[in-house]
C-alpha positions as a Markdown table, in Angstrom:
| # | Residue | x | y | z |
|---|---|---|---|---|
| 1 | Unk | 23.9 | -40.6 | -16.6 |
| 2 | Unk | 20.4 | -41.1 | -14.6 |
| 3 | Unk | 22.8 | -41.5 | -11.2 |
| 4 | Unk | 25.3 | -38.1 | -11.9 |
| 5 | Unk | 21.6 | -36.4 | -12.9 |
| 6 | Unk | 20.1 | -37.6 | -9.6 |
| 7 | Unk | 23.1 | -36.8 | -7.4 |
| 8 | Unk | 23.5 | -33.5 | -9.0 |
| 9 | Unk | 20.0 | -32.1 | -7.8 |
| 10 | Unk | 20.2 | -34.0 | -4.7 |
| 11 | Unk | 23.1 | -32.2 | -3.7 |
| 12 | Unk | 21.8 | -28.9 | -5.0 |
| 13 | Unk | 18.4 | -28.8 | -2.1 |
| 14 | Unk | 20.3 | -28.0 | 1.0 |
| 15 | Unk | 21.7 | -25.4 | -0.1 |
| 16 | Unk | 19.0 | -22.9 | 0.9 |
| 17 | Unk | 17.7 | -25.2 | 3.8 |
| 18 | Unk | 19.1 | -24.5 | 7.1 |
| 19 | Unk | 19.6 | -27.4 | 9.4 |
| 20 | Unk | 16.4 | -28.3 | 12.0 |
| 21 | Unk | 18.3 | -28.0 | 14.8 |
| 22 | Unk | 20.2 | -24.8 | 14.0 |
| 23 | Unk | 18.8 | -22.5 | 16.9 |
| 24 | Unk | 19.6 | -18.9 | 16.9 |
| 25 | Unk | 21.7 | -17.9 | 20.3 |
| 26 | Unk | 20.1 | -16.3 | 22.7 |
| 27 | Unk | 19.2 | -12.2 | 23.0 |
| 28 | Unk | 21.4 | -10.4 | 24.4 |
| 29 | Unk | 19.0 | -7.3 | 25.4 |
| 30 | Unk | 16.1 | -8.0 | 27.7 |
| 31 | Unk | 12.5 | -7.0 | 26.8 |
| 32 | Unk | 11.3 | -3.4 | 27.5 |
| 33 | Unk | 9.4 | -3.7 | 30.8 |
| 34 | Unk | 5.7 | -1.9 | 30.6 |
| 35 | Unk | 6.9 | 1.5 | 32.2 |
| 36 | Unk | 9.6 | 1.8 | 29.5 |
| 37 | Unk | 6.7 | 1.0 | 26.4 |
| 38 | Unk | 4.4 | 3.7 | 28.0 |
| 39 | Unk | 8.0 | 5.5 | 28.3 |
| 40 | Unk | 9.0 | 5.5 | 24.6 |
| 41 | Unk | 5.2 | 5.5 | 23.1 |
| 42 | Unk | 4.7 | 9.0 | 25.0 |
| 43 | Unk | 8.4 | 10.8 | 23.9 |
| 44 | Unk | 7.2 | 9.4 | 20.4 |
| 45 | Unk | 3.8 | 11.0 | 20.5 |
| 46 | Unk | 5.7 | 14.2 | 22.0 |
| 47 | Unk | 7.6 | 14.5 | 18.9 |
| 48 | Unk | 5.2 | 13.6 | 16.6 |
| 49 | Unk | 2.8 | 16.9 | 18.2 |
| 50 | Unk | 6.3 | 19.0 | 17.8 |
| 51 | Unk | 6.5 | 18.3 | 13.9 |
| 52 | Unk | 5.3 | 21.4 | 11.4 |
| 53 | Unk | 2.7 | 20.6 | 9.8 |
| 54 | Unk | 3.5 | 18.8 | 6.0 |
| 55 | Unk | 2.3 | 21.5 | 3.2 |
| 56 | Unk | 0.4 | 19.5 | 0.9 |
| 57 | Unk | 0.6 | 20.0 | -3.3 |
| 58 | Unk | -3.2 | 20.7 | -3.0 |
| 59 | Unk | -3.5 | 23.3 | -0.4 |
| 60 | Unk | -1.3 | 26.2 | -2.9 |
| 61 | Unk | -4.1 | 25.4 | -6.0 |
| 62 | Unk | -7.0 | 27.5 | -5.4 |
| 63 | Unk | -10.3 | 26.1 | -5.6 |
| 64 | Unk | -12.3 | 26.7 | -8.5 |
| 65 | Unk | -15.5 | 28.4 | -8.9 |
| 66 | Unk | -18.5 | 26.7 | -8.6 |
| 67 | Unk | -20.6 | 26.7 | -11.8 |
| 68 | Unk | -23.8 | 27.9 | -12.3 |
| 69 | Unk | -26.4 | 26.4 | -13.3 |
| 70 | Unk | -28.0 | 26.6 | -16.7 |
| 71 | Unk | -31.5 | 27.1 | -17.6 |
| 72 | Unk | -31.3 | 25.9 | -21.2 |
| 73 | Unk | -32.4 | 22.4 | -21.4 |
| 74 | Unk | -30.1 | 20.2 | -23.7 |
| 75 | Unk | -31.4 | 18.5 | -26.3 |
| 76 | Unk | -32.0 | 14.9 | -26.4 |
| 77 | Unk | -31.5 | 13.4 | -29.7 |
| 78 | Unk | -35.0 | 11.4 | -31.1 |
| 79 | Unk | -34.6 | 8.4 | -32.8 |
| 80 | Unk | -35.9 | 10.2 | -36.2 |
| 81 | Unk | -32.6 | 12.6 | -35.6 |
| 82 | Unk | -30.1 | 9.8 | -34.9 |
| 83 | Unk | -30.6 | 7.9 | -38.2 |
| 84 | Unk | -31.6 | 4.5 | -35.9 |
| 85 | Unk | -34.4 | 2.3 | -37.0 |
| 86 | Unk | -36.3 | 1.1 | -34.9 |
| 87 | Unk | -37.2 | -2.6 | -35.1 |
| 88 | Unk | -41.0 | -4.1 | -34.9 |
């Protein structure tokens, strides 16, 4: 039982292993030389300037009206008011 137990998981890790000397082929395409980077970066900043301009959710809610300030002073509850005793 211990032996069909022990084969069983042994069998069952490489699976999802690949083999250490399994190398990928190699690339077809070559690397982008510098020129062609600069190239690509610049007809990607060109369209990115060309874009309109995202409307945000925030810019159709006006903003509200600042508050004035109040000359009342609020109240600030005593400890007589607030039913606490106060320990000595």
């Amino acid at each position: 039982m211990a032996a069909a137990l022990a084969l069983l998981v042994a069998g069952c890790s490489e699976i999802g292993f690949p083999a250490v000397h399994d190398m990928p082929a190699p690339r077809a395409d070559t690397p982008l030389t510098p020129d062609q980077v600069k190239q690509a970066t610049d007809d990607l900043i060109s369209q990115r300037d060309h874009q309109p301009q995202p409307v945000s959710a925030t810019a159709s809610v006006p903003a509200p009206a600042p508050q004035q300030a109040s000359l009342q002073r609020t109240a600030v509850p005593s400890p007589q008011t607030t039913g606490t005793v106060g320990r000595q």
